[in-house]
N, C-alpha and C positions, 0 to 999 in steps of 0.2 A: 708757432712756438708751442713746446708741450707745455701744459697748464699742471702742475703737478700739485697733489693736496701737502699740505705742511700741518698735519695735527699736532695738536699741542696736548700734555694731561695741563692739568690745572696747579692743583698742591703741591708745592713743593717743586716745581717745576714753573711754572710760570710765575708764582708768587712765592716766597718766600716763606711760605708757614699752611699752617691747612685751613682750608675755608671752615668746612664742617666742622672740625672742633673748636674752632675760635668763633664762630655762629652761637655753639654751646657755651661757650665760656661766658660770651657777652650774654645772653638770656639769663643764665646765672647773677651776672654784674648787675643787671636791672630789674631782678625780684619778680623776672616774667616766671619763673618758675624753682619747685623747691630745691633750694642751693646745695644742700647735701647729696640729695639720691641723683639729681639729675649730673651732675660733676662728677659722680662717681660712673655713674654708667655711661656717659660720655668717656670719661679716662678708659675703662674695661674695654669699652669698642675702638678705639684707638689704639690699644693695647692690640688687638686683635687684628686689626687691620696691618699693623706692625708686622706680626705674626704670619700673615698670610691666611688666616683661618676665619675672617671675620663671615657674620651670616647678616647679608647685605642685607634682604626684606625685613631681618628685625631690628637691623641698624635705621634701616627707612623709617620704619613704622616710629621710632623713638625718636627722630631726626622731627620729623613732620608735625606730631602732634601740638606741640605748643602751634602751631597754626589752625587747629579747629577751637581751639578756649578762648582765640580774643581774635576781635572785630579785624576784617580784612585791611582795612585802612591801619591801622593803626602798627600792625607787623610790617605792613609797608613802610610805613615813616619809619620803625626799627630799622629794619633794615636798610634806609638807606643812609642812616646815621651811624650802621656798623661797616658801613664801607667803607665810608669816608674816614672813620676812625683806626679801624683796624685791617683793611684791607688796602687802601689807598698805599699806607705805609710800608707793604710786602711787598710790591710791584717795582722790581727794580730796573736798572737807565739797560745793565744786561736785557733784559727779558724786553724792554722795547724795542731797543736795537736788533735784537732777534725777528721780531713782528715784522721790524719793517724791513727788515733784508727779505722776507717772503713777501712782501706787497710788493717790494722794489722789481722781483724775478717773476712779479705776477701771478706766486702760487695761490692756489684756493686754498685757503688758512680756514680750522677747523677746528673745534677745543673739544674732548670726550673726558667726562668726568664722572666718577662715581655718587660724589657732592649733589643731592639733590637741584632743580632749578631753580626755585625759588629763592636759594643763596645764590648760585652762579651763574642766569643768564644777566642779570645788571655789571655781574663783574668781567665778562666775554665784553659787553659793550663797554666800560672802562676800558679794556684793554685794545678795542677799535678792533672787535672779532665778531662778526658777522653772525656766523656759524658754529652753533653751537648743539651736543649730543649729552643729554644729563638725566639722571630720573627726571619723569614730568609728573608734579604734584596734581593729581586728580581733582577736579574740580564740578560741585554740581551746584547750580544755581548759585554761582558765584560765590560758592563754601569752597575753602577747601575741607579734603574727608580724611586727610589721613593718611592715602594711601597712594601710589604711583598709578600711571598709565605704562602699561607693557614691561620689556624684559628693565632689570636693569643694566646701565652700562657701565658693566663693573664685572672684572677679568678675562673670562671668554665672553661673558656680555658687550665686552665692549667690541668684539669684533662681530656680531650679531646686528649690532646696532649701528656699527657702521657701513659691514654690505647693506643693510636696508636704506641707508640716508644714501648711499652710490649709485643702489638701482632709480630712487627718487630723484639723482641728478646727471645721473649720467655720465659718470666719471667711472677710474678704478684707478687700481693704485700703483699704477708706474711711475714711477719716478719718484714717490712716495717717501714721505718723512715723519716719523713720529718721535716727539722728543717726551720722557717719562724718567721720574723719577723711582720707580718705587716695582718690586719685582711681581706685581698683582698684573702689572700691565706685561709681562712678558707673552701674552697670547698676541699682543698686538703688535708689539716690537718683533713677534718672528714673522710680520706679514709686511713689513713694508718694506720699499726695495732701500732705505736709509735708517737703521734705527739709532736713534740718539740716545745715553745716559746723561742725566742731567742731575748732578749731585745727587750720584744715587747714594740705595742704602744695599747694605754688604753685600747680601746675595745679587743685586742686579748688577753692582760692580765688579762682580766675579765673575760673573755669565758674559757681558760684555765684555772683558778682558781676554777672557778664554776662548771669544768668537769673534774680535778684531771689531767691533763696533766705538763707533766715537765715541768720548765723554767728557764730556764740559760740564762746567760751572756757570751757573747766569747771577752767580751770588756778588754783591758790588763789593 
């Protein structure tokens, strides 16, 4: 049987809303950091990402930082009380049923996010995904610094980052599925041999339209 990879994006696509800025929002809610400037620039980069214009490494660098000010443990308990809180609730009975029609067919399920790790590889494991491609928050002597390891996987990034995880397994992409919301991902949706729109937003549901590509809803 062909083993075919089934990538997922993450935001708005497999959950219901965006990790990264609802990351931001909850740090806001809990005085981890200043509620004005950081909400604002959070909205402006979302705004941009919107746009198609967003400048990833300095969306990283602002993403990150509230993880070099306070003790490693303690971001971790944050976080796993914003998942439960605010993540838990995005993940809809669609988006599992999805999972498991590719566990069912035996595909190699795969999640590539722009969303830094540190918010979304616990949420790959909520969703029972093994496999997962996201900035990797650099770490020295058990600090984090602030900053990523390598490219990011975010728009032609993310098809960078996925030849290099196929040479590391020994896969490619026939039979291939990526399901995405959002037209940043179109370098990736023109490489696989199934692209999916999944509530997209306007421009990717034009493109899809215009080039006979599925589009579904995973909204309950």
């Amino acid at each position: 049987m062909l083993v075919a990879l089934a990538i997922f994006d993450l935001d708005h696509t497999l959950i219901s809303g965006d990790s990264d800025h609802a990351w931001g929002q909850y740090l806001v809610d809990r005085q981890l950091v200043d509620a004005e400037e950081h909400q604002r620039r959070n909205d402006e980069f979302y705004r941009q990402y919107q746009a198609g214009d967003l400048d990833i490494h300095a969306y990283l660098a602002f993403a990150l930082a509230p993880l070099t000010r306070y003790p490693r443990e303690q971001m971790e308990a944050e976080r796993a009380q914003f998942i439960q809180q605010r993540i838990v609730p995005l993940i809809t009975e669609r988006s599992r049923a999805l999972i498991q029609h590719h566990k069912e067919q035996q595909d190699q399920l795969l999640i590539i996010t722009a969303t830094n790790g540190f918010v979304t590889y616990p949420i790959a494991a909520e969703l029972g995904i093994e496999d997962i491609i996201a900035p990797h928050p650099e770490e020295i002597d058990g600090r984090y610094t602030g900053r990523i390891v390598g490219e990011p996987s975010f728009q032609q990034g993310k098809v960078t980052r996925l030849q290099q995880w196929m040479e590391d397994k020994g896969c490619d992409l026939a039979g291939s599925f990526f399901y995405s919301d959002s037209h940043n991902d179109l370098p990736l949706l023109r490489e696989v041999s199934h692209p999916v729109a999944v509530d997209p937003d306007d421009t990717l549901r034009q493109y899809a339209q215009q080039h006979g590509w599925d589009i579904i809803s995973l909204r309950d």
